[in-house]
C-alpha positions in Angstrom: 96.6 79.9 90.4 96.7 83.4 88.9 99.4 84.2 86.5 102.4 86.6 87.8 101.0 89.8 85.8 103.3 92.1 83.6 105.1 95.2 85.6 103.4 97.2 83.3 99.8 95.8 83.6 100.1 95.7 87.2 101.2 99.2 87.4 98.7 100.4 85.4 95.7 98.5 87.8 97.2 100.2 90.8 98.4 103.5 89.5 94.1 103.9 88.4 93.1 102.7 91.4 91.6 105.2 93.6 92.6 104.8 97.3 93.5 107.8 99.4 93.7 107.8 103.4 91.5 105.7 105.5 89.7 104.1 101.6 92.7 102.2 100.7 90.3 99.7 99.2 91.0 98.8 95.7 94.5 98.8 96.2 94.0 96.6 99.0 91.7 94.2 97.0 94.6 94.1 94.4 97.1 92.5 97.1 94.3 90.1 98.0 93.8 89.2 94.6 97.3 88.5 93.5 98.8 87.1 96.7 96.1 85.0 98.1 97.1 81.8 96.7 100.8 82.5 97.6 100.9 83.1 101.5 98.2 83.3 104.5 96.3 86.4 104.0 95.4 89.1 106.9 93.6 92.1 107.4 94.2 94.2 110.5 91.3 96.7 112.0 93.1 99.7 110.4 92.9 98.2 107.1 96.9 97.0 106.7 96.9 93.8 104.4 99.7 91.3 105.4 100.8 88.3 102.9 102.9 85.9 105.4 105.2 83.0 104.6 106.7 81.1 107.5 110.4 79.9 107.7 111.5 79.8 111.2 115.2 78.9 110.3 115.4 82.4 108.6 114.8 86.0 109.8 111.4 87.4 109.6 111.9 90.2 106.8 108.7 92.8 106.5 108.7 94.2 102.8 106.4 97.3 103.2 104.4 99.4 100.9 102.1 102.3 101.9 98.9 101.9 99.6 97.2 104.8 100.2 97.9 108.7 97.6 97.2 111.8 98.5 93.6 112.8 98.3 91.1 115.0 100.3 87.7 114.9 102.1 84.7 117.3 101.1 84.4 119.7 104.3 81.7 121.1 103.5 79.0 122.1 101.0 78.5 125.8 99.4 74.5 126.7 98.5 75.5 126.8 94.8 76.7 123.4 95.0 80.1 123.2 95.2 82.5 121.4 96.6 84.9 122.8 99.6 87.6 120.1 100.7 90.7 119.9 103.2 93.3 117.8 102.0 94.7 114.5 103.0 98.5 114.6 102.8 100.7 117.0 101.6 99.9 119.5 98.7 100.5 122.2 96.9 97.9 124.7 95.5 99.8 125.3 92.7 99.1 122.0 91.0 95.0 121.9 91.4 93.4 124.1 89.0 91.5 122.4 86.4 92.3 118.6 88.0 90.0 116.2 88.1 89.0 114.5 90.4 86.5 112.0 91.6 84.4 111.9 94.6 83.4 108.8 96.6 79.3 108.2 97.2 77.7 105.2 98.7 76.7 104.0 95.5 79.6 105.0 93.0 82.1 107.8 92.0 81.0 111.1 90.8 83.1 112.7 88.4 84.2 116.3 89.5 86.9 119.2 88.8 89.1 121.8 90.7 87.7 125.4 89.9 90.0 127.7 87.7 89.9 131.2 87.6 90.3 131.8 83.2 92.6 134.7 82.4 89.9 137.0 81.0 89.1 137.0 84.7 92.4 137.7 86.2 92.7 141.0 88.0 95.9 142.6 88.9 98.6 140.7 90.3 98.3 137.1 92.3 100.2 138.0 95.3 100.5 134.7 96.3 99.1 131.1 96.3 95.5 130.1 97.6 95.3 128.0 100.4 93.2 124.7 100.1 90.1 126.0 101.9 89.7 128.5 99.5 89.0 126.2 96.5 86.6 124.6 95.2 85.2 121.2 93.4 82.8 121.3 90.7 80.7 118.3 90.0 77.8 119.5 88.1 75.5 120.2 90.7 73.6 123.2 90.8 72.4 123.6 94.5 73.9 122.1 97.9 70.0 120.2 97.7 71.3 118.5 94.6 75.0 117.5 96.0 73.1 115.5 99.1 70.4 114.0 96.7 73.3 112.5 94.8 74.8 111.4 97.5 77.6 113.3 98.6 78.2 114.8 102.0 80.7 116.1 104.5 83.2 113.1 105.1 83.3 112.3 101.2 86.5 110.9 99.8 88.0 112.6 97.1 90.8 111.5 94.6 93.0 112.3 91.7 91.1 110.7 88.5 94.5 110.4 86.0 94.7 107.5 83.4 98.1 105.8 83.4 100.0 105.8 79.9 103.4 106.2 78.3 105.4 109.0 76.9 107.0 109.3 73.6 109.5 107.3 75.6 108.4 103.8 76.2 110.2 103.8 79.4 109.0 107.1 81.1 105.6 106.3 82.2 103.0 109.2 83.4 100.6 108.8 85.9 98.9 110.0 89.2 100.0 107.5 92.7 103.1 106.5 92.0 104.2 107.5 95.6 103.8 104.7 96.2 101.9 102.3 93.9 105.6 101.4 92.1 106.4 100.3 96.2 103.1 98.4 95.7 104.1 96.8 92.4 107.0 96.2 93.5 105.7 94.5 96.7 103.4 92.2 94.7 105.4 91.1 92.1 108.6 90.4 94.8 106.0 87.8 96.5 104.9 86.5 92.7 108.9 86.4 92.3 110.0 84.5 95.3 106.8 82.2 95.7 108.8 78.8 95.2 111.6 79.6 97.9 111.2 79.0 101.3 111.0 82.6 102.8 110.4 83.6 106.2 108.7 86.9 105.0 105.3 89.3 105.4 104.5 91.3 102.3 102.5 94.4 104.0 100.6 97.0 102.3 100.3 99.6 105.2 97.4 102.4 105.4 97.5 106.0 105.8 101.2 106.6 105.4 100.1 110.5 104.0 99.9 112.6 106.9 101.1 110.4 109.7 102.7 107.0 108.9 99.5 105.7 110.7 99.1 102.2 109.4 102.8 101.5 110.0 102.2 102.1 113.4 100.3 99.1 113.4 101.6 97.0 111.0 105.5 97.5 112.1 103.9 95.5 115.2 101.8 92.9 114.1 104.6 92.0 111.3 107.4 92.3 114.2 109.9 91.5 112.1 113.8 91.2 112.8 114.2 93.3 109.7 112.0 95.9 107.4 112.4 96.7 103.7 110.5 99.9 102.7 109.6 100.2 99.4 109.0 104.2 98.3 108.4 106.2 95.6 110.7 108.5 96.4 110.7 112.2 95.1 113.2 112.8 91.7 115.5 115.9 92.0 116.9 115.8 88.2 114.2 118.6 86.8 115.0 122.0 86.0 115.5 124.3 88.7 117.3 121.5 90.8 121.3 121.9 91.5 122.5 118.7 89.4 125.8 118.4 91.3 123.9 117.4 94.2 121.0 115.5 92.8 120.5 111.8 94.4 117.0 110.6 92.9 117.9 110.8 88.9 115.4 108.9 86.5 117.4 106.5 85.1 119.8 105.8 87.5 118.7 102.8 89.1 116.9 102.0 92.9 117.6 105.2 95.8 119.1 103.6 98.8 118.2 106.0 101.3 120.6 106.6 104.4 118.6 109.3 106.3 115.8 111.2 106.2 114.1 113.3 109.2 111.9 110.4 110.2 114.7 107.8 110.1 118.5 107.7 110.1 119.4 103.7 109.0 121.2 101.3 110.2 124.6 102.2 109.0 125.4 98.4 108.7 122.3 97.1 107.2 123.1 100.0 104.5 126.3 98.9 103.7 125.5 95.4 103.2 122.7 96.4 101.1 125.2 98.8 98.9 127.7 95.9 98.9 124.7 93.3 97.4 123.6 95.7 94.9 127.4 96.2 93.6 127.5 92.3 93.5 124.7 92.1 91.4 125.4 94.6 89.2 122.1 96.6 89.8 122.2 100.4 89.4 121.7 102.2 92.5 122.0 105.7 94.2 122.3 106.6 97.2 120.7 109.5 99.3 120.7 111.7 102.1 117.2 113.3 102.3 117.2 117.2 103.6 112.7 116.2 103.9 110.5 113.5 103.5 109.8 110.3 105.4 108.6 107.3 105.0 107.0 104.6 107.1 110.3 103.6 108.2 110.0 106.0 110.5 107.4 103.6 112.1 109.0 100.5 111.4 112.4 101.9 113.2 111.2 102.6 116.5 108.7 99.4 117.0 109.4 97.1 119.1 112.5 96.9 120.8 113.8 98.4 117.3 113.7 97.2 114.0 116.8 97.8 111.0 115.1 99.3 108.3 116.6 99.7 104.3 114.4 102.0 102.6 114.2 101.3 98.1 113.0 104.1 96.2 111.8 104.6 92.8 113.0 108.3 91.6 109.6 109.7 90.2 108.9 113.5 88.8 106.3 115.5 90.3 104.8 113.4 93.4 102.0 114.3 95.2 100.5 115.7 92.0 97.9 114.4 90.1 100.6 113.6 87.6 104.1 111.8 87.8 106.5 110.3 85.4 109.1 107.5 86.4 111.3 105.1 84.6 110.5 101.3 84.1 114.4 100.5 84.7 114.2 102.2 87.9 111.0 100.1 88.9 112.8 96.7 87.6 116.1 97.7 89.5 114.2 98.2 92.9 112.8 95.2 92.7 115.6 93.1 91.6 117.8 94.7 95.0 114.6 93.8 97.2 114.4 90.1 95.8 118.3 89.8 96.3 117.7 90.8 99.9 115.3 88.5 100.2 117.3 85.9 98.9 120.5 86.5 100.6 119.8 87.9 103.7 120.3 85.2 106.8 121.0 85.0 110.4 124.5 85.7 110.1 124.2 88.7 108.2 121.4 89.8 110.8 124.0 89.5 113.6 126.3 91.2 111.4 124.3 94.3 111.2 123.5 94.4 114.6 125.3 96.0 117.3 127.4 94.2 119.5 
């Protein structure tokens, strides 16, 4: 049987890994790999990967993790041979130029890089940002002719290329992905964790949460669980420019229990008891109200005839970016309050939560 890995080897695999929307393959083959020996093993059309382990005296808890990052797809082709994409999830112009990038071919990756303008180039003012259409992705090609013969084409994938490593810090790790590959970790290592105890659980990595909390659609049905725990990596609002009297997402500060966001206002119950666990077990926590943002418990919520959800989140600097930092005691915190849910939660406290 495969060894439980280390947090930070695991992390590392999946933060490298290179699976935006609708190619969420190698983070997918990571699940299979770790959790195949540990639980029945399925993979729906849409690409969701469910680990299940049966218990029928116990509710059935969903722990979810979107696998996918933000990437793009090549739109088209200029003559010169570059590279003219439209992204997939959200992003901001200001944090392309000069990134690189790789670019999915039938037979391999191609290394590639967003254009920059150099400053001996720079005319007048910039009067605003650039919109995504009007970059461009370099690869080394030096006609449209050349892009096709090596195998690129409309319909490309395209993704962050960003080498996971530690700052001066041993704690604050930098990377691309970790919205959500710490909810992957996470996921993983709560299934490694928990293998020996007789849970009535489905570990799910959902698809093509960027842009649509599609794969939740799905797999918030074929789980159909009484209860969901999303797992996040969940924007940080401690950097400069950020009001730090009102700051709920703080590196350092343990696991965000979120309350509400636009997609999903929680079960006010369900977060209580879940505040009330983490207080027992001495795990740092904080808890949020989100202005933005969702997650795919804004799937999970309104499956069904309606499903509880608790959304964890691991506070991380600078997400959908090609690079992120977050801390490791945030990572081991999360996972210590999803494990204690998993542990403790029965059907008492599911009646408890429920209304009545």
């Amino acid at each position: 049987m495969k060894q439980t890995p280390d947090s930070l080897s695991l992390l590392t695999e999946l933060s490298n890994a290179h699976s935006v929307p609708g190619r969420e393959d190698e983070v997918r083959a990571i699940f299979k790999e770790n959790l195949s020996k540990i639980g029945n093993i399925k993979i729906d059309p849409m690409g969701n990967i469910y680990c299940e382990r049966k218990n029928q005296d116990l509710p059935l808890i969903a722990v979810d993790c979107h696998m996918d990052e933000v990437g793009f797809m090549v739109q088209s082709i200029t003559p010169e041979g570059f590279l003219k994409v439209l992204g997939l999830g959200g992003w901001s112009t200001l944090n392309l130029s000069a990134q690189p990038v790789v670019v999915f071919t039938k037979t391999g990756k191609i290394p590639g890089v967003f254009g920059s303008v150099p400053p001996h180039f720079l005319k007048g003012v910039d009067k605003g940002l650039p919109k995504i259409e009007d970059l461009s992705i370099d690869i080394g090609a030096a006609s449209a002719a050349e892009v096709k013969e090596w195998g690129v084409r409309p319909g490309s994938f395209v993704c962050p290329d960003v080498q996971l490593r530690a700052t001066h810090n041993p704690k604050r790790l930098l990377g691309k992905a970790f919205d959500n590959r710490v909810g992957c970790g996470i996921c993983i290592e709560s299934a490694l964790e928990t293998k020996d105890l007789n849970l009535n659980a489905t570990f799910v990595g959902s698809v093509q949460e960027e842009g649509g909390l599609k794969g939740a659609e799905i797999s918030s049905n074929l789980a159909s669980p009484d209860v969901a725990i999303i797992l996040e990596g969940t924007p940080a609002d401690d950097t400069p420019g950020t009001k730090s009297a009102t700051s709920q997402s703080i590196l350092g500060r343990g696991v965000q229990i979120r309350c509400y966001d636009p997609t999903h206002l929680a079960n006010s119950k369900l977060v209580d008891w879940v505040i009330e666990l983490a207080e027992r077990k001495d795990i740092p926590h904080q808890i949020a109200v989100r202005r933005s943002g969702g997650t795919d418990a804004g799937a999970y919520h309104l499956s069904g005839s309606g499903i509880p959800c608790i959304v964890l989140g691991v506070p991380s600097r600078y997400i959908h970016s090609h690079q992120s930092v977050i801390d490791v005691d945030d990572y081991h915190a999360t996972k210590a309050l999803c494990i204690a849910i998993l542990r403790e939660f029965n059907h008492q406290a599911l009646k408890e939560i429920l209304p009545s």
